[in-house]
Residue frames as qw, qx, qy, qz and C-alpha x, y, z in Angstrom:
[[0.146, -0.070, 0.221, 0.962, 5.84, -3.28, 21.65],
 [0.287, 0.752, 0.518, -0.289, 2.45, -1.16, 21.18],
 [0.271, 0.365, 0.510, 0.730, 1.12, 0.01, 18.03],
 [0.010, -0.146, -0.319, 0.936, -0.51, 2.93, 17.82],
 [0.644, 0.541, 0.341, -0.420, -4.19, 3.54, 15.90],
 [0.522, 0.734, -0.229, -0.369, -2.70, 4.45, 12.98],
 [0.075, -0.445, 0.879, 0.153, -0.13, 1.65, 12.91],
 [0.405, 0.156, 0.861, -0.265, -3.05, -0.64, 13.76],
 [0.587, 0.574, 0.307, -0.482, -5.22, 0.79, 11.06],
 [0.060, 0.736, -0.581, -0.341, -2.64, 0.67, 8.78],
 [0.142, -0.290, 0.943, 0.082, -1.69, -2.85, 8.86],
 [0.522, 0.427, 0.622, -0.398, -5.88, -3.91, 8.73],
 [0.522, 0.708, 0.051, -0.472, -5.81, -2.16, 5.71],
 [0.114, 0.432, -0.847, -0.288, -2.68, -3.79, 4.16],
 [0.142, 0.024, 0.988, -0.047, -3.67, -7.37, 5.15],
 [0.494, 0.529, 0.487, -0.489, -7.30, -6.45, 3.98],
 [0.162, 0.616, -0.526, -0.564, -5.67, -5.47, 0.47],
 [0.131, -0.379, 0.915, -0.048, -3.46, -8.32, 0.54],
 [0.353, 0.178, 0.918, 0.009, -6.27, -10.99, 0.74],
 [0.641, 0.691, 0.154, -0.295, -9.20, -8.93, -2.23],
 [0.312, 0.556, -0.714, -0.289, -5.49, -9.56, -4.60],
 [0.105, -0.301, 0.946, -0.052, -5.42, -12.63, -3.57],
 [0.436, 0.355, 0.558, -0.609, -8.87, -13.24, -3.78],
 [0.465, 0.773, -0.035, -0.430, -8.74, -12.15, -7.25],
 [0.110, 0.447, -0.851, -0.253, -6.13, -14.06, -8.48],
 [0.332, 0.045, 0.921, -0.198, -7.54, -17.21, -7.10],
 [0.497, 0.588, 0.471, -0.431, -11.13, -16.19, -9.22],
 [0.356, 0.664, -0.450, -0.480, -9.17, -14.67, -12.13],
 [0.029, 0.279, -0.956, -0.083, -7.22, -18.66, -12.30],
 [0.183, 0.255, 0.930, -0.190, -10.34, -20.60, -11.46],
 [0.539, 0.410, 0.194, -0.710, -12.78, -18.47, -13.90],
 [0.730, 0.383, 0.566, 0.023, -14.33, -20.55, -16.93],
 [0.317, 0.850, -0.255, -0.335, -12.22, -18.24, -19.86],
 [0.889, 0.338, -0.228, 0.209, -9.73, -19.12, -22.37],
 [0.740, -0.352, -0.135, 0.557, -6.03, -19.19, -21.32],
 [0.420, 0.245, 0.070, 0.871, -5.17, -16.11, -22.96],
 [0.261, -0.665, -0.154, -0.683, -7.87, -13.84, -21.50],
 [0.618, -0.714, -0.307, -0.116, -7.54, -14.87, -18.65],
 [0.611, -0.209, 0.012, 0.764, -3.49, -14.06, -18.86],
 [0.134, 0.463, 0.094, 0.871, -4.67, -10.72, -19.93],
 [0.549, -0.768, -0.199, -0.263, -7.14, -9.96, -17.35],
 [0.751, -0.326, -0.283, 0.500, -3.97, -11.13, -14.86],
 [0.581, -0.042, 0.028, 0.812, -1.87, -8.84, -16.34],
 [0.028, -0.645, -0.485, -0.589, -4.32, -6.15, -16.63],
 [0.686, -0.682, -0.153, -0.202, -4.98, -6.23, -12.98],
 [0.798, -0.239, -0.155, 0.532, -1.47, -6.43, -11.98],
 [0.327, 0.347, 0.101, 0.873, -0.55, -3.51, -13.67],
 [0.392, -0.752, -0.329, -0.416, -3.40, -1.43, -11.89],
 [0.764, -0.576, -0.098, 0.274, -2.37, -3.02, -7.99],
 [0.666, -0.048, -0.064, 0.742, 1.13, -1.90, -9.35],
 [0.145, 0.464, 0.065, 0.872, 0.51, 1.62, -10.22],
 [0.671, -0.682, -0.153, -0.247, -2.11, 1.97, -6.97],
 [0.798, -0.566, -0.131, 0.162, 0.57, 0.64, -4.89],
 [0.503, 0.086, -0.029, 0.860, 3.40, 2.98, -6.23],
 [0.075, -0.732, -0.252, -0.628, 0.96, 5.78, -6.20],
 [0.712, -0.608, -0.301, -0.181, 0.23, 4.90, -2.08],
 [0.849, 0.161, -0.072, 0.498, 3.67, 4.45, -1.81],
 [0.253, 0.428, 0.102, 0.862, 4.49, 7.91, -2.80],
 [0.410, -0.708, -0.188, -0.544, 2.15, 9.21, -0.52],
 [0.886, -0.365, -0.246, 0.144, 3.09, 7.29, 1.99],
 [0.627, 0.070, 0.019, 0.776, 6.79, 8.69, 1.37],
 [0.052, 0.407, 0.052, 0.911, 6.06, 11.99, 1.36],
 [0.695, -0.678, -0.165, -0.173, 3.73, 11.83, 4.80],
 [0.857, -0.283, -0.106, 0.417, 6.81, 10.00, 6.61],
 [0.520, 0.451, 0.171, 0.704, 8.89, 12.91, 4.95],
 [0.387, -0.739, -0.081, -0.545, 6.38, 15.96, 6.30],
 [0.784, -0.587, -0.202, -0.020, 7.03, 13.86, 9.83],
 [0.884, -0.015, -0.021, 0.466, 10.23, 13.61, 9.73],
 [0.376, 0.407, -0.027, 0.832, 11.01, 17.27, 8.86],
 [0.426, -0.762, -0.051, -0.486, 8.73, 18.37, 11.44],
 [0.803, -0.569, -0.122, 0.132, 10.60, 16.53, 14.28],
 [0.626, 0.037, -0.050, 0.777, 14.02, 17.46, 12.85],
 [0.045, -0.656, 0.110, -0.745, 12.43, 21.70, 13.00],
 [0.732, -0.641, -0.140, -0.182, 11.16, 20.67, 16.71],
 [0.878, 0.023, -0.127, 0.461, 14.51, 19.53, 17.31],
 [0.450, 0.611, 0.099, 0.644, 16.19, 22.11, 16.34],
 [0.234, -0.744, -0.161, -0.604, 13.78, 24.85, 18.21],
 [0.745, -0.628, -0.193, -0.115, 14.46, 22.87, 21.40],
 [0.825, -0.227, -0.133, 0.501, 18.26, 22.63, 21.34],
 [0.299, 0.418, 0.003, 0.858, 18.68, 26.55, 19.31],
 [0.304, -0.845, -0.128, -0.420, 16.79, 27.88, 22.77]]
């Protein structure tokens, strides 16, 4: 199966995400702090990634949406001629 650019750019960017969280965790767990700050910083930073990644989400959803209603008017035009 072939991806297209945007599939391809897409995924880079996930799996680029994916490893600066991870990244961060790993630094957040292995910094020199007490245990509680460093369970707030966690949770500080989770919350962020979460609201970023519902925000992206939404976008995301509402592109796919825009596509989707354009192919179903294209549709349409091609079968109401």
């Amino acid at each position: 199966m072939e991806y297209d650019h945007e599939t391809q750019v897409i995924n880079f960017i996930s799996g680029l995400l994916l490893g600066a969280v991870i990244g961060a965790g790993v630094a957040l767990l292995t910094a020199p702090q007490l245990g509680h700050r460093t369970r707030r910083r966690i949770k500080k930073t989770a919350l962020t990634i979460r609201d970023s990644a519902t925000d992206r989400w939404d976008d995301l959803a509402d592109e796919v949406k825009g596509k989707v209603d354009d192919a179903i008017d294209g549709a349409r035009k091609r079968f109401a001629s």
